[in-house]
N, CA, C and O of each residue as an XYZ file, in Angstrom:
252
protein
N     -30.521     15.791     20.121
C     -30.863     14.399     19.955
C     -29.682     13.508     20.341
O     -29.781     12.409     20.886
N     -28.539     14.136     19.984
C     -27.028     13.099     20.196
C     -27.514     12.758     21.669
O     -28.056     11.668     21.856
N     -27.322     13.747     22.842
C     -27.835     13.654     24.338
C     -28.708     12.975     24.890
O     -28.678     12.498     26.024
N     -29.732     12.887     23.903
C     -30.838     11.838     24.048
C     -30.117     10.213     24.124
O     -29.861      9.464     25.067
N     -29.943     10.107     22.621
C     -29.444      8.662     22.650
C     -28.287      8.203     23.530
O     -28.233      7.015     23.846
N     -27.422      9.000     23.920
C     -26.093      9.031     24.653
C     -27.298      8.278     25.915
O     -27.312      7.054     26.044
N     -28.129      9.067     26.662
C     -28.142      8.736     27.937
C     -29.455      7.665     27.565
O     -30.095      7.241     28.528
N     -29.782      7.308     26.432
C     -30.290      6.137     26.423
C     -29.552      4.532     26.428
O     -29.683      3.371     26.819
N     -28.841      5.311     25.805
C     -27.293      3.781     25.789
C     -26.887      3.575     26.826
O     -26.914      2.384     27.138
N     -26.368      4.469     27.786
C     -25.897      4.620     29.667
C     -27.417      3.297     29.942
O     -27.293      2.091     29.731
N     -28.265      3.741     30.264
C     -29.684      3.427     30.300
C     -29.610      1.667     30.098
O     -29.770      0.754     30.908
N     -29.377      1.676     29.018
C     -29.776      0.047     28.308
C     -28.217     -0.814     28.044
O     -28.127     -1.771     27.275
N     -26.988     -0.224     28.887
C     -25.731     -0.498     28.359
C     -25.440     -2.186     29.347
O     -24.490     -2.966     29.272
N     -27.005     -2.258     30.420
C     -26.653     -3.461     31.079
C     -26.943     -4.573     30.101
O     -26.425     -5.674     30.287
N     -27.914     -4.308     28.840
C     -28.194     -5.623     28.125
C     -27.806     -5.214     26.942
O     -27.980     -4.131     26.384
N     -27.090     -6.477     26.494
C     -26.281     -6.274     25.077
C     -27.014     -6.350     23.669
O     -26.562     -5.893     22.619
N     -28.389     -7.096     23.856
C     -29.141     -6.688     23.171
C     -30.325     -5.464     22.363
O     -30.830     -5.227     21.266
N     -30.304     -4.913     23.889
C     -31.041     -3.350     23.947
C     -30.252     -2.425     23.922
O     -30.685     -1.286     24.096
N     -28.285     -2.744     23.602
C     -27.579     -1.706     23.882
C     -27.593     -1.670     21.836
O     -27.634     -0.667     21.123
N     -27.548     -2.940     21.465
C     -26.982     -3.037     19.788
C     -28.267     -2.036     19.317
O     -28.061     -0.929     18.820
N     -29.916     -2.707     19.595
C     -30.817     -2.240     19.319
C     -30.897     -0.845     19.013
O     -31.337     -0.289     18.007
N     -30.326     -0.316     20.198
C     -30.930      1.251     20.579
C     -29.927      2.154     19.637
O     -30.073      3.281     19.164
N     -28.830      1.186     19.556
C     -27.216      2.153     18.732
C     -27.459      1.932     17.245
O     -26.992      2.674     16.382
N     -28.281      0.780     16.978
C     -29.074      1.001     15.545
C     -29.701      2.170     15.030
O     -29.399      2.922     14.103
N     -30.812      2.151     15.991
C     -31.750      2.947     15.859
C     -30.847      4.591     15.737
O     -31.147      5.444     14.902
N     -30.103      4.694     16.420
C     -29.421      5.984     16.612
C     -29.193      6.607     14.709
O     -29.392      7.690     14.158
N     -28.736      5.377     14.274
C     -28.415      6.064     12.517
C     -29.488      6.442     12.219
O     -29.232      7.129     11.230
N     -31.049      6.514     12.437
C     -31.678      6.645     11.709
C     -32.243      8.043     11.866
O     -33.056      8.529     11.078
N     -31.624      8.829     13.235
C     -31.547     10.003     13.225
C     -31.113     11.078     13.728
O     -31.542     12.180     14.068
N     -29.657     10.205     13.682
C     -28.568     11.391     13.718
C     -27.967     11.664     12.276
O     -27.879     10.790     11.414
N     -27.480     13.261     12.082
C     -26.457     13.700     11.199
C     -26.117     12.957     11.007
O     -26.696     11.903     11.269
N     -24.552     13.032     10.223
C     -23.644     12.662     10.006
C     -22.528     12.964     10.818
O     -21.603     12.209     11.118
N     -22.757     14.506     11.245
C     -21.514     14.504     12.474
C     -21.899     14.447     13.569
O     -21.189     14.847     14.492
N     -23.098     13.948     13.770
C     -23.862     13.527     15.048
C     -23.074     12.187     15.407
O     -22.278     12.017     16.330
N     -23.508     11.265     14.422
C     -22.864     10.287     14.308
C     -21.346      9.557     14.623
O     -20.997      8.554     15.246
N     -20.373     11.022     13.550
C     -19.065     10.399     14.459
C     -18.677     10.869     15.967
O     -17.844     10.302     16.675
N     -19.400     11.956     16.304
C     -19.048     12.066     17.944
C     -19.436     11.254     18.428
O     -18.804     10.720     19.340
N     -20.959     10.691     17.922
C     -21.707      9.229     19.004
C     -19.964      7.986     18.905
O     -19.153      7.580     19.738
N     -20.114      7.858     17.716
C     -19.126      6.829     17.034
C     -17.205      6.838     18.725
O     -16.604      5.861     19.172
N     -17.023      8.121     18.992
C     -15.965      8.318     19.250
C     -16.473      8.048     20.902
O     -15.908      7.183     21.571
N     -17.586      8.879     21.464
C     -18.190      8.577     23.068
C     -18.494      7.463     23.048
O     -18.247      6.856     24.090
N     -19.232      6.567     21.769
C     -19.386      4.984     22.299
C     -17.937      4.034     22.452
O     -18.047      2.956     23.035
N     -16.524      4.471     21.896
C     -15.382      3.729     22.074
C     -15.201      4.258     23.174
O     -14.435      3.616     23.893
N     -15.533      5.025     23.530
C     -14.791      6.274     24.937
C     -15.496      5.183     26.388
O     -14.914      4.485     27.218
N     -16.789      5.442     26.186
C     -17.189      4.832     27.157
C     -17.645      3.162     27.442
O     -17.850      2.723     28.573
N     -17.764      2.269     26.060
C     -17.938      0.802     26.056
C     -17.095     -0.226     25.316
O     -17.517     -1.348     25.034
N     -16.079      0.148     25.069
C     -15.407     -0.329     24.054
C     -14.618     -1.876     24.857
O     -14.187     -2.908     24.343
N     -14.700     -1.421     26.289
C     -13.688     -2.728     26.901
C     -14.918     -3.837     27.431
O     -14.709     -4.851     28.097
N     -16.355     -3.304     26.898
C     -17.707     -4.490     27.339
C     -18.265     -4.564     25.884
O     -18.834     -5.647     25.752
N     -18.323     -3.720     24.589
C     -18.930     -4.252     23.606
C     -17.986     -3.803     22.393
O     -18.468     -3.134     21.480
N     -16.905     -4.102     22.391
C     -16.444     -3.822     21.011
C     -16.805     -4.709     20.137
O     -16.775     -4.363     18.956
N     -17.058     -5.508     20.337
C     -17.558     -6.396     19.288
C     -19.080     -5.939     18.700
O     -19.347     -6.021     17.501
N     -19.821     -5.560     19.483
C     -20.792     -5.159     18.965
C     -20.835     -3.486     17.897
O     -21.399     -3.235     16.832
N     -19.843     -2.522     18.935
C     -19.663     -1.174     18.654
C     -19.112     -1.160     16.805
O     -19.529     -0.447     15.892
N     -18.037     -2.255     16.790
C     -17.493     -2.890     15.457
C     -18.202     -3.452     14.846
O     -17.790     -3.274     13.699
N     -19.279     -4.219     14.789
C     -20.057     -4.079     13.673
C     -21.017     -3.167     13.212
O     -21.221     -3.013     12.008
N     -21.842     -2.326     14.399
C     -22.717     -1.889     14.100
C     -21.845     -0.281     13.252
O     -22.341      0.381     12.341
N     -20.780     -0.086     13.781
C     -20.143      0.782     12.967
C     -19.373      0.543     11.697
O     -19.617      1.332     10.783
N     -18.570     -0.316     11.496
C     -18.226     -1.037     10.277
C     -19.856     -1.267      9.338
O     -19.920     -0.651      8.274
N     -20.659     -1.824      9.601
C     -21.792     -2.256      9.005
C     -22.484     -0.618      8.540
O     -23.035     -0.280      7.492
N     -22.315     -0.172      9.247
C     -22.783      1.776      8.597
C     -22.306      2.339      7.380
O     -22.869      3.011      6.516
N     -20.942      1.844      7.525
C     -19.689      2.725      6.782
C     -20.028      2.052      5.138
O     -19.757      2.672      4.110
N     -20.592      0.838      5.162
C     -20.559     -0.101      3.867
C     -21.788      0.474      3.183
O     -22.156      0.026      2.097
């Protein structure tokens, strides 16, 4: 499933709305250590076009 969402984010990473959307949706069914590898490939690969988004939707998890 991680593989799934990975190449759904690639997929939807042109709109910043369908990128937050889809990285939502991702908590609702990944692991937990699904999660921090997603957590570490989404800084890896978008962090210099959505950190702002990557930072809340991950900060907002952790709470």
């Amino acid at each position: 499933m991680l593989e799934y969402i990975k190449t759904i984010l690639l997929k939807v990473s042109f709109d910043k709305m369908l990128f937050e959307k889809e990285l939502r949706k991702a908590f609702r069914v990944l692991a937990a250590d699904e999660l921090r590898q997603l957590k570490q490939w989404c800084y890896d690969q978008f962090s210099g076009v959505y950190l702002v988004i990557l930072n809340k939707v991950f900060l907002r998890a952790q709470a």
